[in-house]
N, C-alpha and C positions, 0 to 999 in steps of 0.2 A: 248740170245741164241747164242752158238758157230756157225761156219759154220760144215756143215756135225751134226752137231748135230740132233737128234728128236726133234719133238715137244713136249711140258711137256703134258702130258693125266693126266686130272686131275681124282684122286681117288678117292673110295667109301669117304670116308671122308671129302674130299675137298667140296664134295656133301653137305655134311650135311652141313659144314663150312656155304657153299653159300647158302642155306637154311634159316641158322640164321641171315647172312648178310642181305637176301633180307628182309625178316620179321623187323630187324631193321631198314629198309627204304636207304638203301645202293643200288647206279643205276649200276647195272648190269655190264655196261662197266667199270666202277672203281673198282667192283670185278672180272672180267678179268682182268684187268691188273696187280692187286695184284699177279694172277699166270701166268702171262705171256701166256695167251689165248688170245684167237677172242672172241668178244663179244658171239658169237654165241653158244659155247658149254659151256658159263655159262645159256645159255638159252636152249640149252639140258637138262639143268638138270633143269630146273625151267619146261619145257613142261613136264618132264616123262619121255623125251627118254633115258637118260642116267641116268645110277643108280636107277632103281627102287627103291623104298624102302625107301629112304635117307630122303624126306618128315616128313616120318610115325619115322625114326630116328633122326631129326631134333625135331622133338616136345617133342620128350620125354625126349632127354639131354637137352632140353631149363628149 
């Protein structure tokens, strides 16, 4: 990341991404760091908090 730059907000999709990562047995923090996140909001989207839905669309493009 630049300075003065945002942080990357990962998208509905990156959602799913991480979805199929974590089901192939892939550790959380090496899928944050794939997009340049905090461990922590690849684990928003594994609790629910972010991206509703992306689960129920993870299974069905698997």
């Amino acid at each position: 990341m630049k300075a003065n730059e945002p942080p990357y907000q990962l998208t509905y999709n990156d959602a799913v991404d991480i979805w199929q990562r974590h089901w192939a047995g892939e550790y959380q923090h090496n899928i944050a760091a794939s997009y340049g996140v905090n461990p922590g909001r690849v684990n928003d989207v594994l609790k629910g908090r972010k991206h509703p839905g992306s689960q129920d669309d993870a299974r069905r493009a698997a």
